[in-house]
C-alpha positions in Angstrom: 7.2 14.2 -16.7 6.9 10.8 -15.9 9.0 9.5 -12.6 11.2 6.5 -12.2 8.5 5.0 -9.9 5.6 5.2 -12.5 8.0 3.3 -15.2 8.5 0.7 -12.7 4.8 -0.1 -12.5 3.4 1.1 -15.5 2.7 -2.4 -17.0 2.0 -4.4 -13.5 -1.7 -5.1 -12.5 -1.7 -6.5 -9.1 -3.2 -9.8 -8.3 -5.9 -7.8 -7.5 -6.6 -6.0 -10.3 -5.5 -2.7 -10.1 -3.7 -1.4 -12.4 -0.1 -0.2 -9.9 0.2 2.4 -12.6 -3.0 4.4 -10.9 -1.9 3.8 -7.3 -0.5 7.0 -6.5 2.4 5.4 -3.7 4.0 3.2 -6.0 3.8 5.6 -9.1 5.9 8.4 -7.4 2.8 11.1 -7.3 2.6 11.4 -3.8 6.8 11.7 -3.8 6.2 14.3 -6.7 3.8 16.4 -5.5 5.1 16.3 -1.6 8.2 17.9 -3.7 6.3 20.7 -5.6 4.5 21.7 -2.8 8.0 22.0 -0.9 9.4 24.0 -3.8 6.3 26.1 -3.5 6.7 26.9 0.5 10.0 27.5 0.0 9.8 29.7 -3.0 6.9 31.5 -0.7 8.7 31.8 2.4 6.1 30.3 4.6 8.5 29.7 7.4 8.1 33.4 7.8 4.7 33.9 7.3 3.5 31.1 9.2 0.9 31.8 12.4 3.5 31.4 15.6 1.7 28.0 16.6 2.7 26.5 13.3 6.0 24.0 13.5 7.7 24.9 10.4 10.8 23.0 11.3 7.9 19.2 11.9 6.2 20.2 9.1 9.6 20.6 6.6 10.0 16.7 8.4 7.4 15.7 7.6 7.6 16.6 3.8 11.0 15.7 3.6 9.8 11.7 5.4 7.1 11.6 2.3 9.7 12.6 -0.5 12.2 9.9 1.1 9.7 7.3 1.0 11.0 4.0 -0.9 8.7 3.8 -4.4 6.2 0.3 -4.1 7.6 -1.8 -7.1 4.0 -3.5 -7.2 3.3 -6.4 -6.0 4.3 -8.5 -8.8 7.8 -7.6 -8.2 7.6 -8.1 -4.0 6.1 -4.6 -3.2 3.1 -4.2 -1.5 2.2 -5.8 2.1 3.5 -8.6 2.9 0.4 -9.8 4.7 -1.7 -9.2 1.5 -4.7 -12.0 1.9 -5.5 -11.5 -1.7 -2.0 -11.9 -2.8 -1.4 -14.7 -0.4 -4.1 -16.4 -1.5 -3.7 -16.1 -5.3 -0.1 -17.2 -5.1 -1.4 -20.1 -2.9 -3.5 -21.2 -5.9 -1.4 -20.5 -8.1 -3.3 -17.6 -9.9 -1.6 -14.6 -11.9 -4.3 -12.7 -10.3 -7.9 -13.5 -8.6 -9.6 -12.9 -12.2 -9.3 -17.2 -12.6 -10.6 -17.8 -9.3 -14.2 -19.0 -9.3 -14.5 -17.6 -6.0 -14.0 -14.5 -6.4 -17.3 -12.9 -6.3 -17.9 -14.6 -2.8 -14.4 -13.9 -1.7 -14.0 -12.1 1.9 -9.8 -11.2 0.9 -11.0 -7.8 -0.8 -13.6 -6.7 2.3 -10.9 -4.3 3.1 -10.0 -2.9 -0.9 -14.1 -2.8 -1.7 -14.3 -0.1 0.6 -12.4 2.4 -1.7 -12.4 0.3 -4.7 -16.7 -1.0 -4.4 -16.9 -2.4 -7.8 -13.2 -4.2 -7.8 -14.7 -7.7 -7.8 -16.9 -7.5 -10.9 -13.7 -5.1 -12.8 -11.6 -7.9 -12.1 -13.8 -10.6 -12.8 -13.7 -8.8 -16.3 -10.1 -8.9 -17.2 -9.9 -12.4 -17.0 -9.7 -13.2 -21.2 -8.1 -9.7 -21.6 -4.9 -8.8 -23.3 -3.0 -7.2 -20.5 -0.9 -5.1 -22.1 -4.0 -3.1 -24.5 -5.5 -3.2 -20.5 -2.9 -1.0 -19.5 -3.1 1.4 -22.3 -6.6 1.9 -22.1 -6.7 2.5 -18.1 -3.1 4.8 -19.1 -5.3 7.0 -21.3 -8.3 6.7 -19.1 -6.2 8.3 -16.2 -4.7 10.9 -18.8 -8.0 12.1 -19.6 -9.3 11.8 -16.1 -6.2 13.7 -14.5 -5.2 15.8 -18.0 -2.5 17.7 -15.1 -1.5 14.8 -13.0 2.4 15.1 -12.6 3.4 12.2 -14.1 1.7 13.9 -17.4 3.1 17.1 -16.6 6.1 19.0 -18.3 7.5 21.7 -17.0 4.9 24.0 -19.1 2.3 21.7 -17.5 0.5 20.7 -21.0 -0.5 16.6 -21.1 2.3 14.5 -22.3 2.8 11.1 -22.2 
């Protein structure tokens, strides 16, 4: 089952270089799985079997808040923050993405995204002659193979599908 979100993004790669397909806020996994796991309390009647100091009634909130969440539609299409430096700054130069800049390797705008992403800078700086769209398919079946069950592979027998 793929989601609405993920089709949006599937063929965006930010001008950071992530592919928004992976990112699991703009592809709709977070929305999907907050749902499952909802179906799943429900179906097993946690509100009842809870321990007396649980909130049921902040917790259902709180799932419900996630699977309301608007989908990202990638930053190529507006999403994202708006107070992206690397995204201000590409547009500023008037890059499709840092992979043209020759300052990227120095560049202080990904301090912030190197922390969970450490080797974005040299990935990126290796996309730059790339045909985008075999790009996406590779990091698609990457992910598949990676995350055979992720939910936006998943029927409703759970075998891969894409």
């Amino acid at each position: 089952m793929k989601t609405r979100a993920f089709e949006n993004v599937r063929d965006q790669i930010g001008f950071c270089g992530i592919w928004c397909g992976s990112c699991p806020a703009g592809n709709g996994v977070i929305m999907e799985l907050t749902r499952k796991y909802e179906e799943t309390v429900k179906k097993n009647n946690l509100e009842k079997c809870a321990p007396k100091e649980f909130d049921y009634k902040e917790f259902a909130k709180g799932l419900a808040s996630i699977q309301a969440m608007s989908s990202c539609p990638g930053c190529m299409k507006g999403g994202g923050s708006s107070k992206c430096k690397i995204r201000i700054c590409a547009l500023g130069k008037g890059f499709s993405d840092c992979s043209s800049c020759d300052q990227l390797i120095i560049c202080r705008n990904f301090e912030e995204l190197e922390k969970s992403h450490p080797s974005i800078k040299v990935d990126l700086s290796g996309i730059k002659n790339e045909n985008r769209k075999e790009l996406v398919r590779k990091w698609f079946e990457g992910l598949r193979e990676k995350w055979p069950y992720c939910v936006l592979f998943c029927s409703s027998t759970d075998k891969p599908k894409m």
